[in-house]
Steps between C-alpha positions, in 0.01 A plus 500: 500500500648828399384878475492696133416886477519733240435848383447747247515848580220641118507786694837695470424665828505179707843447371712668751281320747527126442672371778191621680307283319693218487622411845199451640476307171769278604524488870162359562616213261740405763270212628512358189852538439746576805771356388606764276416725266569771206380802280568603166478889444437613121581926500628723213721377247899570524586639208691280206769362511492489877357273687352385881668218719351356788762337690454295876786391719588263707617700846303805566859652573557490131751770346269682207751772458812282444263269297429790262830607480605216445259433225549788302925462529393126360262533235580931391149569554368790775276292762281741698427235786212605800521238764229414800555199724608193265361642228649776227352647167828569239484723213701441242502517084719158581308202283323186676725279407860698630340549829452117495841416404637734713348355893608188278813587506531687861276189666331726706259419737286696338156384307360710229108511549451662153580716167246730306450898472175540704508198785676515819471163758515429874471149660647358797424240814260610778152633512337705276409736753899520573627528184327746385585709784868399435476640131270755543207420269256762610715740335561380156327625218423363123254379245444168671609246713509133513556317891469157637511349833706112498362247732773243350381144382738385262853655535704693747427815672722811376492821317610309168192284570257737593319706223462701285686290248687650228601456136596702189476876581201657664299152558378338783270255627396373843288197547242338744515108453722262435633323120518135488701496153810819585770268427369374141489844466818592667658243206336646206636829582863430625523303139415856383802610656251697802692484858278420826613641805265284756345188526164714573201403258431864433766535324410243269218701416683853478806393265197343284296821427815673404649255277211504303473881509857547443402285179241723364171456721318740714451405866126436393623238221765355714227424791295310225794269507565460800101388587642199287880476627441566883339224719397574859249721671650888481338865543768702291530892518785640261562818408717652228622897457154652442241138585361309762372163357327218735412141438352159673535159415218319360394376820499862668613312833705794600328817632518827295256814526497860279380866566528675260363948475593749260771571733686176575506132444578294822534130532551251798446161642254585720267811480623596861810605291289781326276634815713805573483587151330876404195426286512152561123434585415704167767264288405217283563219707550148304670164583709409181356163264743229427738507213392866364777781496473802693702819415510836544739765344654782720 
C-alpha cells in the first residue's frame, strides 16, 4: 500500500503557492506510505543549453561547494549548485551524459535523482510529514507536482527506492501496486542497451514509457503499450515538462480519485488527500475507469 498525489497549478496565480497545496497533499498519505517518500517539482524552464540536476547524497555532511568546484575544474562547465540537507539542485549547460561519466569517474557517493529543464526531485527515508519539513516543500513553487508515499513490499527501503522514479529528461512516474512481470521487462530493455539502477518494479515501468517515447511515441501512445507489456495491478501518475497523465490497470484494484476546477487539477489516493483544497466541494469529483488515459497539459 502506497500514497500518490499530484497537482496542477491552471491557474498561474496558485503557482508560487504549491507547496501549500501539496503537503497536506502528501503528509496525510503517510499512513499509507511511512516508509518514505518523494516529490517532483515542474517550475519555469532553464534556458537552452543549460540544464537542472537534482542530486541526493549519502551523508547529510556532504561538501556541495567542493563538489561543484570540483565539477566544473572536471568537466569545464560553470555548475551553479544550491544545496538543502542531502539534497542539491546544479545548474549547468554540462550534457546528461558528462555529468554521468563524470560521478563515474569520481565514484562519489552521490546519486543523481534526475536531468530535464523544468523538474527538480526530493526523496529520502522517514515520514512524509518529516521530510517535507526537512526540504521545505511548503515553499516551492511550479506548474505541478507529482509525490508518493512508499510503504515497501517488494524491495529495499532508500531514497534510490523511493519515488518519484526517473528517466530521460523531464519524466517521471510514481506508482501504487505492484508488477508481476519487471524483470521480463527489465531484459527487453537492458538488450536495448537501457541501464537499471534498482531491483524496484517501478522502474520497470518508468525506463519502459521512455524507451518507447525516446523512439517516437507520445506518453499517451506509449501507455497503450504498456496496458499490453505491463502485468500487475498499478495506479500510475507521470508527468512530463508541461502534463500530468494518470492510469489504472484493468482491474482498477488500486485506489485513484480526481478534482478537477477551472483553476487546478488535483489527484490522490484517497479523497482525504484533496479536503484542504480551495474550491474543492465545487470541483468535479470522479474516480478514474480502468485502462483509459488521463492527461492534462500545464
Amino acid at each position: 500500500m502506497c500514497g500518490i498525489v499530484g497537482f496542477m497549478a491552471r491557474d498561474a496565480r496558485l503557482r508560487d503557492r504549491l507547496g501549500d497545496f501539496v503537503v497536506p497533499m502528501l503528509t496525510c498519505m503517510g499512513e499509507r506510505g511511512p516508509d518514505s517518500a518523494g516529490l517532483a517539482v515542474f517550475s519555469e524552464p532553464v534556458e537552452p543549453p543549460l540544464r537542472r540536476y537534482s542530486f541526493y547524497a549519502a551523508s547529510r555532511e556532504f561538501n556541495w561547494g567542493a563538489f561543484s568546484a570540483q565539477f566544473a575544474a572536471d568537466v569545464g562547465a560553470s555548475a551553479e549548485v544550491a544545496s538543502l540537507a542531502s539534497h542539491a539542485i546544479m545548474i549547468s549547460a554540462a550534457g546528461p551524459q558528462a555529468v554521468r561519466d563524470w560521478l563515474a569517474a569520481r565514484n562519489l557517493p552521490v546519486h543523481l535523482l534526475s536531468v530535464g529543464r523544468t523538474i527538480d526531485v526530493y526523496k529520502d527515508e522517514g515520514h512524509p510529514d518529516q521530510i517535507a519539513r526537512r526540504y521545505n516543500f511548503a515553499g516551492l513553487s511550479g506548474t505541478h507536482a507529482v509525490g508518493h508515499t512508499r510503504m515497501a513490499t517488494e524491495s529495499a527501503v532508500s531514497p534510490a527506492h523511493a519515488h518519484p522514479f526517473t528517466a530521460g529528461e523531464d519524466f517521471c512516474l510514481v506508482h501504487n501496486g505492484s508488477l508481476s512481470n519487471p524483470y521480463s521487462v527489465r531484459r527487453k530493455l537492458e538488450k536495448k542497451g537501457i541501464r537499471f539502477e534498482t531491483d524496484n518494479d517501478t522502474e520497470a515501468a518508468c525506463r519502459f514509457l521512455e524507451w518507447r517515447m525516446s523512439e517516437g511515441d507520445t506518453l499517451e501512445a506509449a501507455l497503450e503499450q504498456a496496458f499490453i507489456e505491463l502485468d500487475g495491478f498499478y495506479t500510475l501518475l507521470m508527468a512530463t515538462a508541461d502534463k500530468l497523465v494518470l492510469v489504472r490497470d484493468a482491474f482498477a484494484c488500486k485506489p485513484a480519485v480526481v478534482a478537477e476546477t477551472d483553476a487546478y487539477v488535483a489527484i490522490g489516493s484517497e479523497y482525504r488527500a484533496l479536503a484542504h483544497l480551495p474550491g474543492v466541494n465545487e470541483a468535479r469529483i470522479f474516480e478514474p475507469v480502468p485502462e483509459q488515459i488521463y492527461s492534462w497539459t500545464a
